[in-house]
C-alpha positions as CSV (number, residue, x, y, z in Angstrom):
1,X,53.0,-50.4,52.5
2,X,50.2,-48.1,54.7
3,X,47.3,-48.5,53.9
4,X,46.9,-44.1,52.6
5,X,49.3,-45.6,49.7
6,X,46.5,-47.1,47.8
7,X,45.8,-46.1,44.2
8,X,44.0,-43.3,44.9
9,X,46.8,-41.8,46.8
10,X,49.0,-42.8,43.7
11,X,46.8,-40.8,41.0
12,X,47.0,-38.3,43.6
13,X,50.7,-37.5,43.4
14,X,51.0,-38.3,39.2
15,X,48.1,-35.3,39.4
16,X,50.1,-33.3,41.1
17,X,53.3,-34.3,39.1
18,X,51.6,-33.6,35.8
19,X,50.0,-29.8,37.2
20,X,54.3,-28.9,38.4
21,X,55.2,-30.2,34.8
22,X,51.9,-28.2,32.9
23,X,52.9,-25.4,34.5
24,X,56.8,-25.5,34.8
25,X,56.1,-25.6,30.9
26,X,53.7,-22.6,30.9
27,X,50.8,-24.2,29.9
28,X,48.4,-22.6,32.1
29,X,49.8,-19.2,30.1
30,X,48.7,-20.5,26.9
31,X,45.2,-22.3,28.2
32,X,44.9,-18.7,29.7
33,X,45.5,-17.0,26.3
34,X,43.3,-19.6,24.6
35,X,40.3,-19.1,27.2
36,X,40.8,-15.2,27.0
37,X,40.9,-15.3,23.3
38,X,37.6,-17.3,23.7
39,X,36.0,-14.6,26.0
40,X,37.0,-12.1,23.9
41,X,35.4,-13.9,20.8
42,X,31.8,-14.3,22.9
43,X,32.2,-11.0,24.2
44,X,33.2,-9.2,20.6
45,X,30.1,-11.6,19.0
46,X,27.6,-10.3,22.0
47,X,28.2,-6.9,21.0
48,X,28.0,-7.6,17.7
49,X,24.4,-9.5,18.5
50,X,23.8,-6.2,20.1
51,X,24.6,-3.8,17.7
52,X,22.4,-5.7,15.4
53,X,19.5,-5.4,17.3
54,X,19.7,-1.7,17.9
55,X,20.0,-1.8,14.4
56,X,16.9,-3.7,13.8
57,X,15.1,-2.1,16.0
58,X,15.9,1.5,14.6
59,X,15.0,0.2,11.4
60,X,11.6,-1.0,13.0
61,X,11.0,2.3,14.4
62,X,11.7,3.6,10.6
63,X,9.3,1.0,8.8
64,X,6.7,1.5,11.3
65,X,6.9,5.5,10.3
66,X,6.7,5.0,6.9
67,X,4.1,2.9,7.3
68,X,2.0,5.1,9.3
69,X,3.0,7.9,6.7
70,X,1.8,5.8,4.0
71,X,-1.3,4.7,5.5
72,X,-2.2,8.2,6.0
73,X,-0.5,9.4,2.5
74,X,-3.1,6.6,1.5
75,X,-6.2,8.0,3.8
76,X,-5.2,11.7,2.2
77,X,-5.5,9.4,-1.5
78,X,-8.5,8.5,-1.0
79,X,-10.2,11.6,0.1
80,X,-8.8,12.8,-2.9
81,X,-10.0,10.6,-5.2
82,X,-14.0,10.7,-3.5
83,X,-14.2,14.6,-3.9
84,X,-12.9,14.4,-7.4
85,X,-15.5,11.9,-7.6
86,X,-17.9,14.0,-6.2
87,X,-16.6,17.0,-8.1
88,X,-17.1,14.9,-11.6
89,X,-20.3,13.6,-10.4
90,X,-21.5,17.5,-10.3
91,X,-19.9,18.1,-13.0
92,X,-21.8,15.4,-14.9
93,X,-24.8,16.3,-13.6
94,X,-24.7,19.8,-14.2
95,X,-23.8,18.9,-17.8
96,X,-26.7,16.3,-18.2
97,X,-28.9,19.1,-17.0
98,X,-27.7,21.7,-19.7
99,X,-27.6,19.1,-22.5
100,X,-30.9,17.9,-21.6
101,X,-32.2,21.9,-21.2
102,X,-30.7,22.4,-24.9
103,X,-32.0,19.4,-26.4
104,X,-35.5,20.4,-24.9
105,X,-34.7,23.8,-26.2
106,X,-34.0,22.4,-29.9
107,X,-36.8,20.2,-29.7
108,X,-39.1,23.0,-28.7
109,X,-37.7,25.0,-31.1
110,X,-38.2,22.6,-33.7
111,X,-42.2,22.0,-33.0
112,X,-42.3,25.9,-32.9
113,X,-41.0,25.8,-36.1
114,X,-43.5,23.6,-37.7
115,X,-46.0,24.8,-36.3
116,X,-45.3,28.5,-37.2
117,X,-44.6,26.5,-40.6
118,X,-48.0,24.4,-40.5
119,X,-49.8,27.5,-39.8
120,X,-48.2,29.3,-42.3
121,X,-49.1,26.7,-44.6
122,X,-52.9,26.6,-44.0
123,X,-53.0,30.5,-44.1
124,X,-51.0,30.3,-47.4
125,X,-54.0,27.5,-48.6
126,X,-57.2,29.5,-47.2
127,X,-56.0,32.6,-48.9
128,X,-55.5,30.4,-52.1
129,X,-59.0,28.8,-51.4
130,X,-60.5,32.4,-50.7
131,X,-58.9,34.1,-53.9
132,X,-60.2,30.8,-56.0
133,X,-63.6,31.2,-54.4
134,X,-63.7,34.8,-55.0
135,X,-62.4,34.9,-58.2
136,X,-65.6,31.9,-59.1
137,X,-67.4,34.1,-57.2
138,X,-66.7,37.7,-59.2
139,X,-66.6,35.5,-62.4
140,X,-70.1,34.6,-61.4
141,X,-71.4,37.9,-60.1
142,X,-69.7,39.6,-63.1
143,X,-71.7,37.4,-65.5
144,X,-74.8,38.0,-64.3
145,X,-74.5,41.8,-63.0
146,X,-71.2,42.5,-64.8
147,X,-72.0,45.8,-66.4
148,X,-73.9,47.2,-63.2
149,X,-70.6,46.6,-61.1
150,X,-68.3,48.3,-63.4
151,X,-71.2,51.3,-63.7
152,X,-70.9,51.4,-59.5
153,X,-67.3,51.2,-59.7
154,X,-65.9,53.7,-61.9
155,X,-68.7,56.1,-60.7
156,X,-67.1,55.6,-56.9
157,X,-64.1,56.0,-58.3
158,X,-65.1,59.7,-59.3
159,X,-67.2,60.3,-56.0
160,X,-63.6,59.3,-54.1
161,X,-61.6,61.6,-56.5
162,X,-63.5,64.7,-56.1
């Protein structure tokens, strides 16, 4: 036997045997089929992967505007919320004021009161001491000079009537 007819050239020819019989019997057709049904899988699941990532990102776009619009609904919020703070704060303050003007008012009302009531009482007691100490002093005068003043009196009552 030469010496090219070794084993090697052996597995050779039964490779070449088996590849006539594979594809006398079409299976390179199916392995196609099966390899392009494969593709078609990774390319079918790429655009899939891609789809799903536009859509993610769309949806990122969206979040990240309604989060901007709720951070500045927020910032609108809260300068809401300080000038009706501020508004109630005047308002408070302004109300204060008034209550503590009429409160004043009432108070000073109230110590006019007393005194135009204390006043009234110590001119209601000196006219009741003066009428006591004039009537003890016309019952004294009118005991000792008694008849004299009714004399002067009823003679300047007829001077006055003619």
């Amino acid at each position: 036997m030469p010496e090219w007819m070794d084993n090697s050239f052996w597995a050779l020819v039964a490779l070449i045997i088996f590849l006539v019989a594979v594809g006398y019997f079409g299976i390179f057709g199916v392995i196609g089929k099966m390899l392009d049904g494969r593709i078609k899988q990774i390319a079918d699941e790429l655009a899939e992967a891609k789809r799903l990532r536009e859509e993610a990102a769309a949806l990122l776009a969206e979040y990240e505007q309604k989060r901007v619009a709720a951070e500045s609904e927020a910032q609108g919020i809260i300068a809401a919320a300080q000038d009706e703070a501020t508004r109630l704060t005047t308002e408070a303050q302004a109300s204060l004021a008034d209550l503590v003007a009429r409160r004043t008012k009432a108070v000073e009302d109230k110590i006019a009161q007393a005194e135009a009531q204390a006043i009234a009482e110590v001119r209601s007691r000196s006219a009741d001491v003066a009428i006591e100490a004039a009537r003890l002093v016309l019952t004294d005068e009118m005991g000792r000079k008694g008849g004299q003043v009714v004399d002067r009196a009823i003679a300047d009552v007829g001077n006055r009537l003619n």
